[in-house]
PyMOL Python script that loads the backbone (N, CA, C, O; Angstrom):
from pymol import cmd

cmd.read_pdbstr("""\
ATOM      1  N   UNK A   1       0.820  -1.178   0.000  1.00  0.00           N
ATOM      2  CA  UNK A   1       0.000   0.000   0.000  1.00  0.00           C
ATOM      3  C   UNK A   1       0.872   1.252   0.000  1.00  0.00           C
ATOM      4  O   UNK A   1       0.478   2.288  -0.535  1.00  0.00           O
ATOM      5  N   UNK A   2       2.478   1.120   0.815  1.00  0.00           N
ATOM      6  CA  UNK A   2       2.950   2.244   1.065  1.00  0.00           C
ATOM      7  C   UNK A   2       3.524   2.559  -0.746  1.00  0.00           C
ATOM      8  O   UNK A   2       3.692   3.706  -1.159  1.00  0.00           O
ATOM      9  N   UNK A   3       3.715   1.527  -1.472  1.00  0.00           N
ATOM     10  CA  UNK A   3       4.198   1.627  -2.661  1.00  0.00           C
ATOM     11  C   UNK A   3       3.357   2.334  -3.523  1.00  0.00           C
ATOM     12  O   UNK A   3       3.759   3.422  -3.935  1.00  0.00           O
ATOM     13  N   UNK A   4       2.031   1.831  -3.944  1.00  0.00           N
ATOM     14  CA  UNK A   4       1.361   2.153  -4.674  1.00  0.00           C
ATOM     15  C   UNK A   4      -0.090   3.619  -4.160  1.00  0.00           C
ATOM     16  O   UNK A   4      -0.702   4.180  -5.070  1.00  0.00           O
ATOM     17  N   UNK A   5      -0.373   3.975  -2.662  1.00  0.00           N
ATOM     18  CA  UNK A   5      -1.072   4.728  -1.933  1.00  0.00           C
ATOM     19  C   UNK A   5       0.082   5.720  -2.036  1.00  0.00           C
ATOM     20  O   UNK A   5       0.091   6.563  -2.933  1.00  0.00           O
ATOM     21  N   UNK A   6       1.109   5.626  -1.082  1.00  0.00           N
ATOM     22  CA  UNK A   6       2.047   6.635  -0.413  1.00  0.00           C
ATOM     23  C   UNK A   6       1.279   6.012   1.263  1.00  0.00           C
ATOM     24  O   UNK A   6       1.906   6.559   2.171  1.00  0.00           O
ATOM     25  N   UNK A   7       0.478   5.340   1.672  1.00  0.00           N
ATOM     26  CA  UNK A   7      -0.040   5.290   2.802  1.00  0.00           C
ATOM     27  C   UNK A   7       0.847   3.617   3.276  1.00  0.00           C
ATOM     28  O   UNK A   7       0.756   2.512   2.741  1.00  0.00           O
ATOM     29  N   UNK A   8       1.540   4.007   4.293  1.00  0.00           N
ATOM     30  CA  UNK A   8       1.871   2.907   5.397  1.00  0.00           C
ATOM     31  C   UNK A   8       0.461   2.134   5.900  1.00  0.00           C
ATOM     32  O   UNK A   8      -0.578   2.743   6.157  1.00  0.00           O
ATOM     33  N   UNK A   9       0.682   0.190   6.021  1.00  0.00           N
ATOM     34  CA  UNK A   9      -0.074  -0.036   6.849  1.00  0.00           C
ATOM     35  C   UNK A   9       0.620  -1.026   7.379  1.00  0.00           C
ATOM     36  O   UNK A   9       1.659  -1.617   7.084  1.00  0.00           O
ATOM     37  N   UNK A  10      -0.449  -1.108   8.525  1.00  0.00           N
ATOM     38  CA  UNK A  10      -0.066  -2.806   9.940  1.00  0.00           C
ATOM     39  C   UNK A  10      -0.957  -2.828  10.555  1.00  0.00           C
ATOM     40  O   UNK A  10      -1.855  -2.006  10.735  1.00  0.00           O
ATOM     41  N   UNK A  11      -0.727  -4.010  11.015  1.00  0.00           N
ATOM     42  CA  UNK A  11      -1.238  -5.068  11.417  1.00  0.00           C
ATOM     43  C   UNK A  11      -1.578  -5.145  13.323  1.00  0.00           C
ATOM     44  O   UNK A  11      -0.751  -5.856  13.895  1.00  0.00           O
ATOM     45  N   UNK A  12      -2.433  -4.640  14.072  1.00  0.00           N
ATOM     46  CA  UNK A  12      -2.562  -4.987  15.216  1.00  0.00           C
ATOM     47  C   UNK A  12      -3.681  -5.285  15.376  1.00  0.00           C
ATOM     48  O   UNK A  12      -4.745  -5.108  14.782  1.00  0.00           O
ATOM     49  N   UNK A  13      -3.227  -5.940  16.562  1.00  0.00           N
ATOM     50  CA  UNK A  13      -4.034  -6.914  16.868  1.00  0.00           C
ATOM     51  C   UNK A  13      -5.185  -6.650  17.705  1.00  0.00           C
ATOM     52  O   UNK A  13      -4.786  -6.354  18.831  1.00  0.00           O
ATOM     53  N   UNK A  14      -7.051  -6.626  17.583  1.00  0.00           N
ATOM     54  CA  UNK A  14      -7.444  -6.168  18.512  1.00  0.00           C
ATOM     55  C   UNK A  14      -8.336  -7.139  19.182  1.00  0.00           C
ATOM     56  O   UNK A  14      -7.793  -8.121  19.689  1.00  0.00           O
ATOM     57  N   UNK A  15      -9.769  -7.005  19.274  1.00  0.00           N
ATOM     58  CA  UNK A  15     -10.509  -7.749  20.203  1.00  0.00           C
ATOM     59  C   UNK A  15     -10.971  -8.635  19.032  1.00  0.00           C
ATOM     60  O   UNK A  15     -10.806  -8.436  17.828  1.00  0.00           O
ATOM     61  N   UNK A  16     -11.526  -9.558  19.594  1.00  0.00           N
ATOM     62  CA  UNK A  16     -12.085 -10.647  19.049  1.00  0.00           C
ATOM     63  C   UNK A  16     -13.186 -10.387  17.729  1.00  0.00           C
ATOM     64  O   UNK A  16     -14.231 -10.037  18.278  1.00  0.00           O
ATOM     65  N   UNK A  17     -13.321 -10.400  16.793  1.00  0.00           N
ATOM     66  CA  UNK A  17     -13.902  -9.739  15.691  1.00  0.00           C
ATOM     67  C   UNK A  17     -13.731  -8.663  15.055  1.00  0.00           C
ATOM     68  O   UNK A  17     -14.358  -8.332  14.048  1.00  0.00           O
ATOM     69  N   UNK A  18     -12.743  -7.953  15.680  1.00  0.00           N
ATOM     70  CA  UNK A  18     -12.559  -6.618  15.367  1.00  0.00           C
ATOM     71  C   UNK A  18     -11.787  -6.528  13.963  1.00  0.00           C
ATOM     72  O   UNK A  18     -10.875  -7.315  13.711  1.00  0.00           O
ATOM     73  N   UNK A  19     -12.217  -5.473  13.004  1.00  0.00           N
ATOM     74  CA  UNK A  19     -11.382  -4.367  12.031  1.00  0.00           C
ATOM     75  C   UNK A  19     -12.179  -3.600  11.713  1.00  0.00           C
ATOM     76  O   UNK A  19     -13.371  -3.490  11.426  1.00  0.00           O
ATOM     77  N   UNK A  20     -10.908  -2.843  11.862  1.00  0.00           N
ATOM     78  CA  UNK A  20     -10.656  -0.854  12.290  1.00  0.00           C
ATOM     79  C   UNK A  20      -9.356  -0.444  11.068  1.00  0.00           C
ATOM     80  O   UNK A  20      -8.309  -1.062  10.877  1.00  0.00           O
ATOM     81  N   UNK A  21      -9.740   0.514  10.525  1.00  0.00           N
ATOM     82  CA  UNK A  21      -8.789   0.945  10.008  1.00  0.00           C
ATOM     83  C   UNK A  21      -9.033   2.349  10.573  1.00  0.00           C
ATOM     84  O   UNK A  21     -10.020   3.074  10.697  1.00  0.00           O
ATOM     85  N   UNK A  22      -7.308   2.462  10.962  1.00  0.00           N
ATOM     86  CA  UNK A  22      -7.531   3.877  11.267  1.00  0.00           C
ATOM     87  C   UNK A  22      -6.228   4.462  10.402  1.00  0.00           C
ATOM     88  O   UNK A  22      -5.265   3.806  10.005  1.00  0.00           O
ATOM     89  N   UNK A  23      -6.508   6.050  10.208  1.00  0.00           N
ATOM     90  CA  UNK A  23      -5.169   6.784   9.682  1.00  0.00           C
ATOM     91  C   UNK A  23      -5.365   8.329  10.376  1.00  0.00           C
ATOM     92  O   UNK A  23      -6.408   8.974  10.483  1.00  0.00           O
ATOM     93  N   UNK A  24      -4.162   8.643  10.753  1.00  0.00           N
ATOM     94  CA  UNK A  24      -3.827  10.134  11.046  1.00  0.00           C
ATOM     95  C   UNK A  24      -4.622  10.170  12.026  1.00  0.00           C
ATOM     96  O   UNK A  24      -5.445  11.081  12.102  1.00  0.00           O
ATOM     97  N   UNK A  25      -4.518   8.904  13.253  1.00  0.00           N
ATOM     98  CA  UNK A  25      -5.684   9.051  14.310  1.00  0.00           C
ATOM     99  C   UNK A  25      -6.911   9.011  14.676  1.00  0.00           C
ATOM    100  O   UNK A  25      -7.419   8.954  15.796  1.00  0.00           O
ATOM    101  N   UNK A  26      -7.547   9.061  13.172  1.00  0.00           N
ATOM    102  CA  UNK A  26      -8.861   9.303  13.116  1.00  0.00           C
ATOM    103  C   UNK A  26      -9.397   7.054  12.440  1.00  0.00           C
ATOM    104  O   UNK A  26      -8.797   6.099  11.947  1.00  0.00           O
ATOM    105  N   UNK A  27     -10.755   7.373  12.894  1.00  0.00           N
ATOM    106  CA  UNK A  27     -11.513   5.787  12.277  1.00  0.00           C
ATOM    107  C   UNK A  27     -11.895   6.590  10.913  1.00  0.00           C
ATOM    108  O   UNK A  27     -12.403   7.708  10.832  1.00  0.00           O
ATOM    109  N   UNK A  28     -11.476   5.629   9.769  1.00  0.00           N
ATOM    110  CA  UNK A  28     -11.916   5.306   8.380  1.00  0.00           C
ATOM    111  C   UNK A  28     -13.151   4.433   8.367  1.00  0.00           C
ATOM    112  O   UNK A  28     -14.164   4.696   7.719  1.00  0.00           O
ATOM    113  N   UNK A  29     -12.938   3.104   9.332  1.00  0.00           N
ATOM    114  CA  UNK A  29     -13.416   2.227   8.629  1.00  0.00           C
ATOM    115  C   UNK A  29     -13.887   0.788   9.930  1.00  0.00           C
ATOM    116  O   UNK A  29     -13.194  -0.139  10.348  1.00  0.00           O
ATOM    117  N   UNK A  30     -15.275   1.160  10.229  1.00  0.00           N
ATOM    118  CA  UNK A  30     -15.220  -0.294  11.367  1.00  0.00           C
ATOM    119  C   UNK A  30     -16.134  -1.038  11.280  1.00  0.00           C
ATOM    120  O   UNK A  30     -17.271  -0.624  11.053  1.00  0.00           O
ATOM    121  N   UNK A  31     -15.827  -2.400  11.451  1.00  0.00           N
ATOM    122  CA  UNK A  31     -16.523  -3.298  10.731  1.00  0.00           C
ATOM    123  C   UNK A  31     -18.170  -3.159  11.772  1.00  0.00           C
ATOM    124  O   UNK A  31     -19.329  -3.224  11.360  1.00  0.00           O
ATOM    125  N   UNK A  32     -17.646  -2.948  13.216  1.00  0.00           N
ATOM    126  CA  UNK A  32     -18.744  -2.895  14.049  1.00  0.00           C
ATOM    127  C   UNK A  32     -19.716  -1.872  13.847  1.00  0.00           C
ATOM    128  O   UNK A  32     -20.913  -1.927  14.131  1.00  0.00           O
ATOM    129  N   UNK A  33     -19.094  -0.953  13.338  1.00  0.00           N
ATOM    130  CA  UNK A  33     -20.273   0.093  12.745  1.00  0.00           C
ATOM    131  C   UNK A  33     -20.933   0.472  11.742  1.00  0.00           C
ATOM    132  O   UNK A  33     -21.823   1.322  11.724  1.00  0.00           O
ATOM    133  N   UNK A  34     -20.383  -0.348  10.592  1.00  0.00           N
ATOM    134  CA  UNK A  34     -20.743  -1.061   9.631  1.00  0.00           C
ATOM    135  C   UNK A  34     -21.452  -2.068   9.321  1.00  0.00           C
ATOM    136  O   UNK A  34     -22.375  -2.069   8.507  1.00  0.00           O
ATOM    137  N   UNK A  35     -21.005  -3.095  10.038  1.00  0.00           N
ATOM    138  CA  UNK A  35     -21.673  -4.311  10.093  1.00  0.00           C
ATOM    139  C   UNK A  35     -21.547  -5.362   9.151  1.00  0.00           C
ATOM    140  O   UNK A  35     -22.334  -6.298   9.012  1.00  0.00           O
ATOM    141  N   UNK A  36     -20.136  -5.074   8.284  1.00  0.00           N
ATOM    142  CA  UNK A  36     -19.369  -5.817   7.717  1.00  0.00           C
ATOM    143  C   UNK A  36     -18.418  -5.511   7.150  1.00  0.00           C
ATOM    144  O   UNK A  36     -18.115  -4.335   7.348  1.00  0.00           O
ATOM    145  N   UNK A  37     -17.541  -6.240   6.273  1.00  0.00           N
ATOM    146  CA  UNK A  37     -16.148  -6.186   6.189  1.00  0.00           C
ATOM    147  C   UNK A  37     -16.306  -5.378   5.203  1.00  0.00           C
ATOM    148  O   UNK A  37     -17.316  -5.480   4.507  1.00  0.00           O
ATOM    149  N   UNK A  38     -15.252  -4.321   4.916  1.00  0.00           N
ATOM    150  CA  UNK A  38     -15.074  -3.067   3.477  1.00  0.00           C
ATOM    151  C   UNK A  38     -15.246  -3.988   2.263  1.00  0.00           C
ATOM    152  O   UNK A  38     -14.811  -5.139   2.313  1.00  0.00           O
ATOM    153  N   UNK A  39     -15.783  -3.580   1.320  1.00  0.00           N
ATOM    154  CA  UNK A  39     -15.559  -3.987  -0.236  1.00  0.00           C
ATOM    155  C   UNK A  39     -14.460  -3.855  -0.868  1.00  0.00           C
ATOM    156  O   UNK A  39     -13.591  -3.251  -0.240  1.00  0.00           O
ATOM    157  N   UNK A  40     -14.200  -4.200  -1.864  1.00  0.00           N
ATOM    158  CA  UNK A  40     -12.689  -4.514  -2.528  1.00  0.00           C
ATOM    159  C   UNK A  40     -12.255  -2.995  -2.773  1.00  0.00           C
ATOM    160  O   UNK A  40     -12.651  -2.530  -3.841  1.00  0.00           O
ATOM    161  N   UNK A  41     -11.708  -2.377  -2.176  1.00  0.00           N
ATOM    162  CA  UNK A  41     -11.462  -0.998  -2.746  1.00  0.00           C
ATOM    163  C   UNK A  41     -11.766  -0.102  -1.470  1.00  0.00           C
ATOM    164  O   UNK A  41     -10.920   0.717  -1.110  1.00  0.00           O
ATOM    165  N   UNK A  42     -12.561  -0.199  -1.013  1.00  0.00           N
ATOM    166  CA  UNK A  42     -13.273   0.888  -0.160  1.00  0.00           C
ATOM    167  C   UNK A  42     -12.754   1.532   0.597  1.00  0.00           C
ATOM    168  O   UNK A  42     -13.047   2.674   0.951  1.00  0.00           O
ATOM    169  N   UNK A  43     -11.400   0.463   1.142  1.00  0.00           N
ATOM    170  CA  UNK A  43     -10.561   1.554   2.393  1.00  0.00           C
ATOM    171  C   UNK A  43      -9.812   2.392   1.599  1.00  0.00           C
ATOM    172  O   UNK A  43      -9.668   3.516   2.079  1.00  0.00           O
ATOM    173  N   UNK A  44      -9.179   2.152   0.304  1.00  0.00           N
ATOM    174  CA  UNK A  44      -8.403   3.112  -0.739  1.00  0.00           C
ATOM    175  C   UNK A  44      -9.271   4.327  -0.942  1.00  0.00           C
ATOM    176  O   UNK A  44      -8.801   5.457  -1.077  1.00  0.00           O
ATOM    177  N   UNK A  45     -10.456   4.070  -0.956  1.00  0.00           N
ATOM    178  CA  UNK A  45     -11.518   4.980  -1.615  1.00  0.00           C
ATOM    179  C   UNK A  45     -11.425   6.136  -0.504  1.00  0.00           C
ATOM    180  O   UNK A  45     -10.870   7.230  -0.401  1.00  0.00           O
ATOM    181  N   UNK A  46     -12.440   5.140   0.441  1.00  0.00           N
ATOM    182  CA  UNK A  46     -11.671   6.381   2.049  1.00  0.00           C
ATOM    183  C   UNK A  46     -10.657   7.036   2.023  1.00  0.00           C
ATOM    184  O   UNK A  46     -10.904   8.241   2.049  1.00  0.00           O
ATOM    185  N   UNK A  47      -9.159   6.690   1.966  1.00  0.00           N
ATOM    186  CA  UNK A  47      -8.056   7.271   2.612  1.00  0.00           C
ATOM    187  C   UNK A  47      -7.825   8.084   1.763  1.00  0.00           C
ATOM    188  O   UNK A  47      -7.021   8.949   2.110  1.00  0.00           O
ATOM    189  N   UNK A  48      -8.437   8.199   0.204  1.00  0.00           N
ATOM    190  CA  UNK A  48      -8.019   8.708  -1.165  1.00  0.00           C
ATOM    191  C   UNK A  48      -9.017  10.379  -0.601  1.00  0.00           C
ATOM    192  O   UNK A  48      -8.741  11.464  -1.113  1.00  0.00           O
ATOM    193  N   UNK A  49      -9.915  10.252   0.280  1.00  0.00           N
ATOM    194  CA  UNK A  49     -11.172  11.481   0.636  1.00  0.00           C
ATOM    195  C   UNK A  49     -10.115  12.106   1.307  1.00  0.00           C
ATOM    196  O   UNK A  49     -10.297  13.179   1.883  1.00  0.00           O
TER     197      UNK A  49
END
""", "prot")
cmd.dss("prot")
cmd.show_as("cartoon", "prot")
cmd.util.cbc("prot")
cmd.orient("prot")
Protein backbone atom coordinates (compact mmCIF):
# COMPACT_ATOMS: atom_id res chain seq x y z
CA UNK A 1 0.00 0.00 0.00
CA UNK A 2 2.95 2.24 1.06
CA UNK A 3 4.20 1.63 -2.66
CA UNK A 4 1.36 2.15 -4.67
CA UNK A 5 -1.07 4.73 -1.93
CA UNK A 6 2.05 6.64 -0.41
CA UNK A 7 -0.04 5.29 2.80
CA UNK A 8 1.87 2.91 5.40
CA UNK A 9 -0.07 -0.04 6.85
CA UNK A 10 -0.07 -2.81 9.94
CA UNK A 11 -1.24 -5.07 11.42
CA UNK A 12 -2.56 -4.99 15.22
CA UNK A 13 -4.03 -6.91 16.87
CA UNK A 14 -7.44 -6.17 18.51
CA UNK A 15 -10.51 -7.75 20.20
CA UNK A 16 -12.09 -10.65 19.05
CA UNK A 17 -13.90 -9.74 15.69
CA UNK A 18 -12.56 -6.62 15.37
CA UNK A 19 -11.38 -4.37 12.03
CA UNK A 20 -10.66 -0.85 12.29
CA UNK A 21 -8.79 0.94 10.01
CA UNK A 22 -7.53 3.88 11.27
CA UNK A 23 -5.17 6.78 9.68
CA UNK A 24 -3.83 10.13 11.05
CA UNK A 25 -5.68 9.05 14.31
CA UNK A 26 -8.86 9.30 13.12
CA UNK A 27 -11.51 5.79 12.28
CA UNK A 28 -11.92 5.31 8.38
CA UNK A 29 -13.42 2.23 8.63
CA UNK A 30 -15.22 -0.29 11.37
CA UNK A 31 -16.52 -3.30 10.73
CA UNK A 32 -18.74 -2.89 14.05
CA UNK A 33 -20.27 0.09 12.75
CA UNK A 34 -20.74 -1.06 9.63
CA UNK A 35 -21.67 -4.31 10.09
CA UNK A 36 -19.37 -5.82 7.72
CA UNK A 37 -16.15 -6.19 6.19
CA UNK A 38 -15.07 -3.07 3.48
CA UNK A 39 -15.56 -3.99 -0.24
CA UNK A 40 -12.69 -4.51 -2.53
CA UNK A 41 -11.46 -1.00 -2.75
CA UNK A 42 -13.27 0.89 -0.16
CA UNK A 43 -10.56 1.55 2.39
CA UNK A 44 -8.40 3.11 -0.74
CA UNK A 45 -11.52 4.98 -1.62
CA UNK A 46 -11.67 6.38 2.05
CA UNK A 47 -8.06 7.27 2.61
CA UNK A 48 -8.02 8.71 -1.17
CA UNK A 49 -11.17 11.48 0.64
Amino acid sequence: MLNTRGHDASIVEGEKSQFDVLADGGLVFSKQQEGRFPEEDEVISLLAQ
